[in-house]
N, C-alpha and C positions, 0 to 999 in steps of 0.2 A: 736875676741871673747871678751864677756865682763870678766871684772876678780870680780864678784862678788861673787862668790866662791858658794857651794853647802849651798841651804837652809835649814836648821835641825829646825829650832824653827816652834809653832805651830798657829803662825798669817800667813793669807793667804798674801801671795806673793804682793811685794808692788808696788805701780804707780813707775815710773823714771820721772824725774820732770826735764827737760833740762834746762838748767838756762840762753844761746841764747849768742847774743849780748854784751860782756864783757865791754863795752864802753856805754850799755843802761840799761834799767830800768831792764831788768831780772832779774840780781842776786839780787836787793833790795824787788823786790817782789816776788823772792823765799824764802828769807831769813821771810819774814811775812808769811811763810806758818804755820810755828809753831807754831804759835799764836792761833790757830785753832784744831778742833779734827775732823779729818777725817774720815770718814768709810771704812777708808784702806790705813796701813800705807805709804808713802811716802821717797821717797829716792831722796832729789837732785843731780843731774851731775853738778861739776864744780871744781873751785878753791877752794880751802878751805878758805886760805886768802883773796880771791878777796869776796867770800860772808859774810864774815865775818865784815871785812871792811866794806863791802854795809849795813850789818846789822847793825854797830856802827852810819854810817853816817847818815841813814833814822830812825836812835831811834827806832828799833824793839828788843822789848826785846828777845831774842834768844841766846838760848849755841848752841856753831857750832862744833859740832864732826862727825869725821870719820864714814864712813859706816861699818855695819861688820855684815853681813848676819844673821849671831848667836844673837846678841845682840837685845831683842825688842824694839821697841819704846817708849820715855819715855817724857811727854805732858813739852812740852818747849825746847825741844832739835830739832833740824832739821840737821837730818844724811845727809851727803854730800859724794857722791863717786868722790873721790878726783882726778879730770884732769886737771893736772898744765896746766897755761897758758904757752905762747910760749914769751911772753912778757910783762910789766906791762902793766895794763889797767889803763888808765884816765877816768872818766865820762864826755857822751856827745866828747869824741877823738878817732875818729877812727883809727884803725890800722893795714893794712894788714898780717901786723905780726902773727895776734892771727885767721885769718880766717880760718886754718885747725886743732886751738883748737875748734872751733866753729862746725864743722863737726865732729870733736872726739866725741863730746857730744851726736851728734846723732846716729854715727856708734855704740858707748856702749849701747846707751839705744835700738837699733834695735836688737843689738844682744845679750843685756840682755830677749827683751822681746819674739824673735824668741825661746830663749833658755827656756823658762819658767822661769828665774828666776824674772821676772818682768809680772806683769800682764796688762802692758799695757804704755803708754806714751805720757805725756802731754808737749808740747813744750811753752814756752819764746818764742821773738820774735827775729829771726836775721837777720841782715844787709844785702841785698844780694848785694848788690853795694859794696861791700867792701870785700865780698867773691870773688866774678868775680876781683876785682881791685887786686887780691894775683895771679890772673893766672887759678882760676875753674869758670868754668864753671857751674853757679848754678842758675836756673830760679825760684828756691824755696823750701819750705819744702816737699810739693805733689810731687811733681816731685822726687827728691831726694830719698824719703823715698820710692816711688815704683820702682824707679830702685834698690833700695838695698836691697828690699825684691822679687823681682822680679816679679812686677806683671803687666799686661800687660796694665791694664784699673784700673783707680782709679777716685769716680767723689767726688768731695768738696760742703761738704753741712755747711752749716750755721744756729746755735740754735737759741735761744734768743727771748726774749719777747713773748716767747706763741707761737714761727714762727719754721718753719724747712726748709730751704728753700735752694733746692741742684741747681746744677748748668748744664748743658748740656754743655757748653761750658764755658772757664776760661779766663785767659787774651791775647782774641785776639783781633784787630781791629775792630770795630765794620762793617767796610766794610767787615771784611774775615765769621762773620758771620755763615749766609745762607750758601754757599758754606761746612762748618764746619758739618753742622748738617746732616746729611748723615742718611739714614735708618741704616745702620750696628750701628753707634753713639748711636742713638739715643734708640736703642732698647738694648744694651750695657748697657748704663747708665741706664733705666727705672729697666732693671734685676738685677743691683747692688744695688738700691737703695728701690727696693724692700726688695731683700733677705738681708741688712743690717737694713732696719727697723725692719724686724722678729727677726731676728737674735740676732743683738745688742740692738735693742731700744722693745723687748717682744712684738709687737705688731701682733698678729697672722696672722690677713686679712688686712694690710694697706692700707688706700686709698688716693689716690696721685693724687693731683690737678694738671695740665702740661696744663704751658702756650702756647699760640700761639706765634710764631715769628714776624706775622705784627701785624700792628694797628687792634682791632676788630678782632684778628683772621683770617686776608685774605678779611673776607667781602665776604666769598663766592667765594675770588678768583681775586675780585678789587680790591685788595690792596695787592695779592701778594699769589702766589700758594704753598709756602713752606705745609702749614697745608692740604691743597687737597692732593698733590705729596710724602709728607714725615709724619706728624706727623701724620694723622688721620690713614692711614694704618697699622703704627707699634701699634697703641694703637688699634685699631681693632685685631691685631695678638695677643696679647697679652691679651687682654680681653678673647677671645674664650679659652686662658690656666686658667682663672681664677681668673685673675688678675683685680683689680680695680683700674680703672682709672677715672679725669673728665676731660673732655678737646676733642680740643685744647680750651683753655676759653682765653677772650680778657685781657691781663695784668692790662689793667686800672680798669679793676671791678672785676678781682680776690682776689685782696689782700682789700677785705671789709668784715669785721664779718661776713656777711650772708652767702657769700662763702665760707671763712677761716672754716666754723664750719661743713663744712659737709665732713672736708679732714685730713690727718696727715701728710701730708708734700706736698711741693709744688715742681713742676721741673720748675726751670726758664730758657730759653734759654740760655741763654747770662747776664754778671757779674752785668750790671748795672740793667737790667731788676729788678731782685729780690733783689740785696741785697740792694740799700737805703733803700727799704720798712723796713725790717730786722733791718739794721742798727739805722733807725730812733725810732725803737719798741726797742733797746735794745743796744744804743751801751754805753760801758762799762763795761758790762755785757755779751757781745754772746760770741760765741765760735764758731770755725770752726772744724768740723769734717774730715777726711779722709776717705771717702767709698771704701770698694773691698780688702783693705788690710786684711794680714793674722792675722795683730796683731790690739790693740786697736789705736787709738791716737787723741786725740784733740791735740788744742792750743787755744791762745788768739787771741781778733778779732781785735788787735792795732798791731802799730809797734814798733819800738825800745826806740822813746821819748828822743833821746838824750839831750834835753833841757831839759828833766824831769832828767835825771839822776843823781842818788848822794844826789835829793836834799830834798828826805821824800816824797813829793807830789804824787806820782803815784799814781794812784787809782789800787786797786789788785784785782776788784772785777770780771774784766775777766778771771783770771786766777784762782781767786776760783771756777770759775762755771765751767770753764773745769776740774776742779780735782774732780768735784760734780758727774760731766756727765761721766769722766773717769770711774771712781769706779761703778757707777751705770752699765756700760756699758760691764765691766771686770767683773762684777756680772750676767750679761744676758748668 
């Protein structure tokens, strides 16, 4: 359980702001959150000292005090709900030591935000080669975050640059593919992404551009039956409920203005399919979303930047636009 204690004061309920990777850029570019005026106050998870320090070292002017439910937020302070590390952090030095502070972070903020005390939760980036290297078993934040909420199907969609671009399929081989995409999959993921566009993103009737698997779309079936056998049928079922779809459409000439503008968000099959487009329209800037969850949650579209660590340089402007997207989202 989280120990945020019962909320009494009359500002709505605040983001959790996970501060990641104690050895990478997170806690510096939590620590520059206060610099800023949000439209919904904000509570980091971490060290007190480790963000504090990261704030002295990267020159962000910030006072770093304790969390305390009661108490509002006041422009230059950045509240920290304080979860000691397990060990000292070095920047850019990793440590298996500190990998189940790093999961603490998440378990507080999942069950601050299950509990209502927290409206939602934006994650920092963390190491998962250094989590598995402690003895867990961790293939990421998606993952992680729906077995701890308990939810059966969750699909990762990506913001940025004008794009919304969700995923059918995440990090598998690109040979396991085809095989992946299964009708039950496939019509799973379209109904989540649906009902999370309504839902969280206020968009009433969304219409949702879904790429083909081959080149061209199959070609009719010369280049590959997936869209005959699997995508055209679920998005026929699914159209006769009312739902809007375009597709299957060829990858190479979906992702051009003239297409992009008659849709609000695109399903790419598979990770590299859509997201260079994505990434090339905004990286710095995107944000990865969590679809199907019962609570909100972005993060940032980078990793941990241990070379960056410690040393001011981070760019924070990913992580401002998920706490943009967060709030807006926690307001839907």
């Amino acid at each position: 359980m989280s120990n945020t204690g019962s909320k009494s004061r009359s500002e709505p309920a605040p983001l959790a702001v996970t501060s990641g990777e104690p050895a990478g850029i997170g806690p510096e570019l939590c620590a520059r959150l206060a610099g800023r005026t949000w439209p919904r106050p904000l509570v980091v998870l971490g060290d007190l000292d480790l963000i504090e320090e990261r704030a002295d070292r990267s020159g962000a002017d910030v006072v770093v005090r304790e969390y305390l439910p009661d108490v509002p937020p006041q422009a230059g302070m950045l509240d920290v709900l304080h979860c000691p590390l397990a060990a000292p952090a070095q920047p850019g030095v990793l440590d298996p030591a500190n990998a189940r502070y790093v999961l603490d972070l998440l378990d507080r903020a999942i069950a601050g935000c299950l509990a209502g005390d927290f409206a939602g939760m934006v994650t920092a980036p963390v190491h998962k080669g250094v989590i598995c290297d402690a003895g867990v078993a961790f293939s990421g934040h998606t993952e992680y975050l729906a077995e701890k909420t308990g939810t059966p199907r969750v699909v990762m969609m990506l913001v940025g640059g004008g794009l919304r671009v969700a995923l059918a399929t995440t990090h598998l081989p690109l040979s396991a593919v085809p095989a992946a995409i299964t009708p039950a999959l496939l019509e799973e993921t379209l109904r989540i992404l649906h009902r999370d566009l309504v839902t969280r993103f206020g968009l009433p009737s969304p219409r949702i551009l879904v790429a083909g698997l081959n080149p061209h779309a199959g070609e009719g079936g010369h280049m590959g039956r997936e869209e005959i056998d699997v995508i055209i049928p679920v998005l026929e079922r699914l159209r006769a409920e009312g739902m809007q779809f375009l597709g299957p459409l060829p990858a190479d000439t979906l992702f051009v203005p003239h297409s992009l503008e008659k849709g609000d968000a695109v399903l790419a099959m598979y990770h590299d399919q859509g997201l260079p487009v994505l990434k090339h329209a905004s990286f710095g800037g995107g944000i990865n979303v969590t679809l199907g969850l019962p609570i909100v949650r972005t993060s940032v579209d980078h990793g941990t930047a241990l070379d960056l660590a410690g040393s001011g340089r981070a760019d924070p402007g990913s992580l401002y636009a998920a706490v943009e997207l967060a709030a807006r989202m926690a307001r839907s």
